[in-house]
C-alpha positions in Angstrom: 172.2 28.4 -44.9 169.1 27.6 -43.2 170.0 28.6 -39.8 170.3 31.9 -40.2 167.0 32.1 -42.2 165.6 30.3 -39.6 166.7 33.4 -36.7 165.2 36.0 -39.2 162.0 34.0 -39.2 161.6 33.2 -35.7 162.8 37.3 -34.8 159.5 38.1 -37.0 157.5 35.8 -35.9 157.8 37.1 -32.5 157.5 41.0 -33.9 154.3 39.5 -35.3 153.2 38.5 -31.7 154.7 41.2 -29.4 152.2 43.5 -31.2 149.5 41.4 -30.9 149.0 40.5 -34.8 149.5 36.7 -34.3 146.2 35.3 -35.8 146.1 32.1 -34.0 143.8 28.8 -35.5 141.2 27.3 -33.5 140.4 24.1 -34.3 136.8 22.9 -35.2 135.8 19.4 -35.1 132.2 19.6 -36.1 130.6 20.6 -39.2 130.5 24.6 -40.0 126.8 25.4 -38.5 125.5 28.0 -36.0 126.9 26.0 -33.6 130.3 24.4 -33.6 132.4 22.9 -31.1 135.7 24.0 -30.6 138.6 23.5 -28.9 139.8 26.7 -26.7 142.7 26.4 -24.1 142.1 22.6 -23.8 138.6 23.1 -23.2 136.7 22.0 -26.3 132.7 22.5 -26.4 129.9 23.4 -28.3 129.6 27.4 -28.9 127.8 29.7 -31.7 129.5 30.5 -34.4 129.4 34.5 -35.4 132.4 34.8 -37.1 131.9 32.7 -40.6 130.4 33.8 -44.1 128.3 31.1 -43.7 125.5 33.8 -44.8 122.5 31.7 -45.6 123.2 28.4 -43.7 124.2 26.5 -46.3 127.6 24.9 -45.4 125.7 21.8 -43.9 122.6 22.0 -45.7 121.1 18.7 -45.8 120.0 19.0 -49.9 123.8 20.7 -50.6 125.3 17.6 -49.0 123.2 15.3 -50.7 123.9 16.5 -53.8 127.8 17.0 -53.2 127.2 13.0 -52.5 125.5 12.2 -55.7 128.0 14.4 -57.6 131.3 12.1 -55.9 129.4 9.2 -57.8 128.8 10.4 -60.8 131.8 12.7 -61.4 134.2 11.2 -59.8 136.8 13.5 -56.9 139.3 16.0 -59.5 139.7 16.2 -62.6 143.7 16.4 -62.2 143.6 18.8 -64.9 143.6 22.4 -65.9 140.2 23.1 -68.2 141.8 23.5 -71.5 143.4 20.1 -71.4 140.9 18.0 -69.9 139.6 19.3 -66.9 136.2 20.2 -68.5 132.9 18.3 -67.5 129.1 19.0 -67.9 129.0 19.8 -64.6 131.3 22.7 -65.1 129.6 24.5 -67.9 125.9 24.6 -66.5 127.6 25.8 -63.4 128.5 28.6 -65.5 125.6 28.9 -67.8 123.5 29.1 -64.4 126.0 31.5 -62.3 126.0 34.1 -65.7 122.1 33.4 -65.8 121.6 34.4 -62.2 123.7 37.7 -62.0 122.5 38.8 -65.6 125.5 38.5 -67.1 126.4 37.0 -70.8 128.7 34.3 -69.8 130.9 33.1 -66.5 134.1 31.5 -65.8 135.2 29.3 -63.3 138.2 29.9 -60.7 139.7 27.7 -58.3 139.1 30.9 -55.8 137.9 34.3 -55.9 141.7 35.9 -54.9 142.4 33.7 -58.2 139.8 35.5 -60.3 140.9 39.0 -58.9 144.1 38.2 -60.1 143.5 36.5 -63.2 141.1 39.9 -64.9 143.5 42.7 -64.6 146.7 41.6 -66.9 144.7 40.0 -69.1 142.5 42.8 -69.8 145.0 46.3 -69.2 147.6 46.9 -71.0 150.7 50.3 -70.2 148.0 52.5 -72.0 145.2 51.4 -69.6 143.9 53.0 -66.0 142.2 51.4 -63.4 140.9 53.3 -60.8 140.3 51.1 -57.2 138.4 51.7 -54.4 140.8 52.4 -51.2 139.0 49.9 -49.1 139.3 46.9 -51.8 140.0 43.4 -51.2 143.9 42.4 -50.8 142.7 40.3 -54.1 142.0 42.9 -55.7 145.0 45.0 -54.5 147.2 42.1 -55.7 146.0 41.6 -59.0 145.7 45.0 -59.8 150.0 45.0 -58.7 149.8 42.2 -61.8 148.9 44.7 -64.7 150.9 47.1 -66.1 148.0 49.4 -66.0 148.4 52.8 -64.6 146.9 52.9 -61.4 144.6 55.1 -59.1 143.1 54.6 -56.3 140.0 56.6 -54.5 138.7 57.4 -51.3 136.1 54.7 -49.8 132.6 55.3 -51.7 134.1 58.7 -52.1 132.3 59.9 -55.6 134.0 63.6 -55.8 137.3 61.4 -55.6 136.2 58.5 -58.2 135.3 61.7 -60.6 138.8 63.3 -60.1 140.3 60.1 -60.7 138.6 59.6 -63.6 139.4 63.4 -64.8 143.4 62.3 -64.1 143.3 59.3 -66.1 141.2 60.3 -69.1 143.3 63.4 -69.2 146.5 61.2 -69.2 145.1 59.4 -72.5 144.1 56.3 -71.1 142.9 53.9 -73.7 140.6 51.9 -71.7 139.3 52.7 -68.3 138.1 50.6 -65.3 136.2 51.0 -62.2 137.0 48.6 -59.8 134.8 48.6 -56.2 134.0 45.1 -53.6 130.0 45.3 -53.5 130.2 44.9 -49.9 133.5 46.3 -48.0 134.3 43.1 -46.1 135.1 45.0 -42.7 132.5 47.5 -42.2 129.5 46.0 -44.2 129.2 49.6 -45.7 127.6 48.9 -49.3 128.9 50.8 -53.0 127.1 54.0 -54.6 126.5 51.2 -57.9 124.0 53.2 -59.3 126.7 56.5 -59.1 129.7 54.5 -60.0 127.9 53.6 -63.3 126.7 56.7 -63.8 130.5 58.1 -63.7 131.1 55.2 -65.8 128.9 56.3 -69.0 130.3 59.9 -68.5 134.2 59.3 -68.9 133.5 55.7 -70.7 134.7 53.2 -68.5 134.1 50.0 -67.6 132.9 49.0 -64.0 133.6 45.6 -61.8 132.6 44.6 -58.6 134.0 42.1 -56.5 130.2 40.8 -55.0 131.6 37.9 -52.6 130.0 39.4 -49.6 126.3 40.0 -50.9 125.5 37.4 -53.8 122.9 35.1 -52.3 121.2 37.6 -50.1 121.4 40.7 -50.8 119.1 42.2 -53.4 115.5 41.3 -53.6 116.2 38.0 -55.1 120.0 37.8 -54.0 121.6 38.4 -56.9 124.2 40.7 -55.1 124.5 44.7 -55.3 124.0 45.4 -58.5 120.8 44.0 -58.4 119.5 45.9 -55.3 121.2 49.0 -57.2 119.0 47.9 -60.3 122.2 48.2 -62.0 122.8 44.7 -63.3 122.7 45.5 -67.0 125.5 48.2 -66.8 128.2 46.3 -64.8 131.0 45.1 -67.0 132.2 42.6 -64.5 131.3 40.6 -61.4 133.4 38.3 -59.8 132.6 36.3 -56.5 133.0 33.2 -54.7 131.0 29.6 -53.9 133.0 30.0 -50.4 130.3 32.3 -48.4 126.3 32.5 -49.2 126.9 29.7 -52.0 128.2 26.8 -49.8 131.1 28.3 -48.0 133.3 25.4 -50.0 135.8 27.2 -51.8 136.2 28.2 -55.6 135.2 31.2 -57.4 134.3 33.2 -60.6 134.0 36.0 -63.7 130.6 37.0 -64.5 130.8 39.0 -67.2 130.2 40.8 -71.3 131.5 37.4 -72.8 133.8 39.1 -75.1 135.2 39.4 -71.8 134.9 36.1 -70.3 135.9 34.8 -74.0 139.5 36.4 -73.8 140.0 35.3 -70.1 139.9 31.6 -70.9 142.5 32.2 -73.5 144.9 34.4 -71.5 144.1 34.6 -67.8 147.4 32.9 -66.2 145.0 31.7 -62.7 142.8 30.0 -64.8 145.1 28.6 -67.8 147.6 27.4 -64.8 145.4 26.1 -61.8 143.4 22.7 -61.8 139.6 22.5 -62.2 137.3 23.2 -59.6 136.0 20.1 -58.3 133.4 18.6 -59.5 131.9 18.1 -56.7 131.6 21.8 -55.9 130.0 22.3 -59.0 127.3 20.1 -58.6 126.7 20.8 -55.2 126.8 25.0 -56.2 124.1 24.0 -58.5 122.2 22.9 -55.5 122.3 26.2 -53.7 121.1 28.0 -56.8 118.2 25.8 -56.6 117.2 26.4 -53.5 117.7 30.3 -53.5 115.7 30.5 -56.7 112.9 28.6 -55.3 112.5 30.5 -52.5 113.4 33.7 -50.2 112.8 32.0 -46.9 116.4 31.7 -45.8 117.2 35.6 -47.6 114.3 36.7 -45.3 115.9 34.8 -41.6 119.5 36.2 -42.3 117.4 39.7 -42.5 115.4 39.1 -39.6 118.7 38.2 -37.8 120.6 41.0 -38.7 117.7 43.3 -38.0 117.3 41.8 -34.4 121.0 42.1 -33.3 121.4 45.2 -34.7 118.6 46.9 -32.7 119.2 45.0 -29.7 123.3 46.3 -29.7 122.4 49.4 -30.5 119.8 49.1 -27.4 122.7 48.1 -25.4 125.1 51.0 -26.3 127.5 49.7 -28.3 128.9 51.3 -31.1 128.0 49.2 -34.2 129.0 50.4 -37.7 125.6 51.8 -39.4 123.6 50.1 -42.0 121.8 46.7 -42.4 124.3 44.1 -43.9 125.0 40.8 -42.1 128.3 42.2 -41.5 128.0 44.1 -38.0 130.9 45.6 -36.6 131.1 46.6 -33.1 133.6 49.2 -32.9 136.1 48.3 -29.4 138.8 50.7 -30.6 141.8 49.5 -29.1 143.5 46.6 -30.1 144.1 44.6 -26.8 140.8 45.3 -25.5 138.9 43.9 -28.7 141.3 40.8 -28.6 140.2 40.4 -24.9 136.7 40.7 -25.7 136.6 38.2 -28.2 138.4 35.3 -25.3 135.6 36.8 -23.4 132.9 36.0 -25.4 134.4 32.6 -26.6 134.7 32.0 -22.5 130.6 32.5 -22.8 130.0 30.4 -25.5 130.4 32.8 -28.3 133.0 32.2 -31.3 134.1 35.6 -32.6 137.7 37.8 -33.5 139.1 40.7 -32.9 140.1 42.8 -36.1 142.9 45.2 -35.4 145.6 47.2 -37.7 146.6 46.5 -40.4 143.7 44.7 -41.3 141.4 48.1 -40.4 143.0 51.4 -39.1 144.8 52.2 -36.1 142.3 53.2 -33.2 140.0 51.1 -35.0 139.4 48.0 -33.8 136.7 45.8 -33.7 135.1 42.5 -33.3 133.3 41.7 -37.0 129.8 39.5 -36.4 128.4 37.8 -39.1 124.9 36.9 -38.8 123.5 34.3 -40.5 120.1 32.1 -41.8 121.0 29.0 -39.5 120.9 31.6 -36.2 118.1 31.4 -34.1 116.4 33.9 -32.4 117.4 32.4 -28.9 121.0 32.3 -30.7 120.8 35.9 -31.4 119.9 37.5 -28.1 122.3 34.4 -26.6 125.0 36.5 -28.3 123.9 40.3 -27.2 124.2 38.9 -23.9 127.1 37.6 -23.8 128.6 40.4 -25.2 127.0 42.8 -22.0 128.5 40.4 -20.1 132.0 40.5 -21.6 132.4 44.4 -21.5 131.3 44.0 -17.9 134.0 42.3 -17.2 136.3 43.8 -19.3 135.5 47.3 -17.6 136.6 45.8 -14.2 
């Protein structure tokens, strides 16, 4: 039977590569740092890395390790459990007494990822006489869990208000019993932040609920990097956050539901991702703790990552390139076509510069682009290292 799966596979995989979609892994055999060393073409050395969510530094920190160290000791390496049988430690619930205290939420739940908690909120809170009305740009975690519920479903135009109101119109119209806004605090490809403060507002005025998907801003953005709703000075009317401990908060993996705790209450009893998966481990809990200690004891590594962003940003923009506006550590410089961003990026790796090139369908067609990601443990030197090698690289791609 195999053997003719096997043909179907292989004919796809080489659809997958004749229009230039393979996403090939490079292998890193350092730690995850501003600098890395990788092996390209059989030529391994040491490069910068402007590509990861490795927001604030943290994914080597020298206190995170430490205490992901101390935590193998005394907690052992996995729980081999889900929580509800025994998969539950101390370590677990102050992770999420400290994660709900941080975004200003009533109680949190752990996830084994952040696609898991996306996928674990909708069934469990919509039913066939519900709406939920999505953001067109939203995460594929979203998209997917969303796919789960039975809800009715509508989606509107990127940060697109007039839309979001005629959604809402549609569904309250359509006697939807409960409502939800759904919106990523930061959209992941373009760094372009959510209206919060209008979403809510929309929210009290057709009664709905709102959630944001914050993986790309808690840690560092807000004034004390509690994500977007804080720098929308929203946090006490969003229903629901969910994020991950895989990007500003370690970059390990695992994820979580900040949220009312009626909410977070019902979740534990009926969200399948969490009822079905095993614990986070322990480890990762302990060592998240960690990170929460060190961002709410000081800003310093909030105020590098801005610096950062701020520096490449200007100096791009200095240089010519088109880069998507606004001030997130998410920079894209628009290439537009697919092959040429692809090349760029083997440029740029060629001069000691680790990026990719994003093409369709990941963004639109005729909009392709090579997504930097700035980050705390970036230097200056590192910074304009990386503007330069990118006037280098269309240089030579231009010949």
């Amino acid at each position: 039977m195999f053997t003719s799966v096997r043909d179907d596979l292989r004919a796809t995989l080489e659809e997958i590569r004749a229009a230039g979609l393979h996403k090939p892994e490079r292998v890193i055999d350092t730690p995850q740092s501003a600098t890395v060393n990788v092996s390209a073409g059989g030529r391994p050395g040491q490069v910068l890395n402007f590509c990861a969510n490795n927001y604030l530094g943290l994914a080597d920190h020298p206190e995170v390790v430490a205490a992901a160290h101390e935590a193998l000791d005394r907690w052992g390496y996995g729980m081999a459990s889900v929580r509800f049988i025994c998969g539950t430690q101390e370590v677990h619930k102050e992770l999420e007494a400290r994660l709900a205290a941080f975004l200003g939420q009533e109680d949190t739940i752990l996830y084994s990822s952040c696609f898991d908690a996306n996928g674990g909120v909708f069934e469990t809170l919509l039913g066939e006489q519900d709406a939920v009305i999505s953001d067109a740009l939203n995460h594929a975690s979203i998209i997917d869990g969303i796919r789960l519920s039975k809800a009715r479903r509508f989606r509107y135009a990127n940060r697109d208000l007039a839309d979001l109101e005629a959604r809402l119109k549609e569904a309250t119209e359509g006697g939807a019993r409960r409502k939800l806004i759904v919106t990523d605090g930061v959209f992941s490809m373009d760094g372009y932040v959510a209206p919060l403060a209008d979403i809510c507002d929309l929210a009290d005025r057709y009664d709905a609920m709102v959630m944001v998907d914050d993986s790309h801003a808690v840690g560092f953005v807000g004034p004390s990097g509690r994500g977007t709703p804080e720098l929308h000075g929203v946090m006490d009317r969003v229903d629901i956050i969910t994020g991950t401990l895989g990007k500003a908060l370690g970059g390990a993996s695992g994820g979580y539901v900040a949220a009312r705790a009626e909410i977070v209450a019902l979740l534990r009893q009926r969200s399948r991702p969490y009822l079905f998966s095993n614990t986070l481990a322990p480890v990762i809990a302990a060592a998240s703790l960690k990170v929460l200690d060190l961002l709410e004891s000081a800003d310093d590594l909030r105020v590098r990552l801005a610096e950062n962003t701020a520096l490449f940003r200007r100096r791009m923009t200095e240089e010519g390139f088109d880069i998507l506006p606004g001030d997130h550590a998410i920079a894209p410089v628009m290439i537009g076509d697919a092959a040429e961003a692809a090349r760029m990026a083997e440029l740029l790796l060629e001069r000691g510069v680790y990026v990719i090139g994003f093409s369709y369908p990941v963004v639109p067609q005729g909009q392709a682009r090579i997504r930097v990601q700035l980050s705390a443990a970036h230097s200056t030197e590192d910074v304009d290292r990386a503007v330069d090698a990118f006037v280098a690289a269309r240089a030579e791609l231009s010949v």
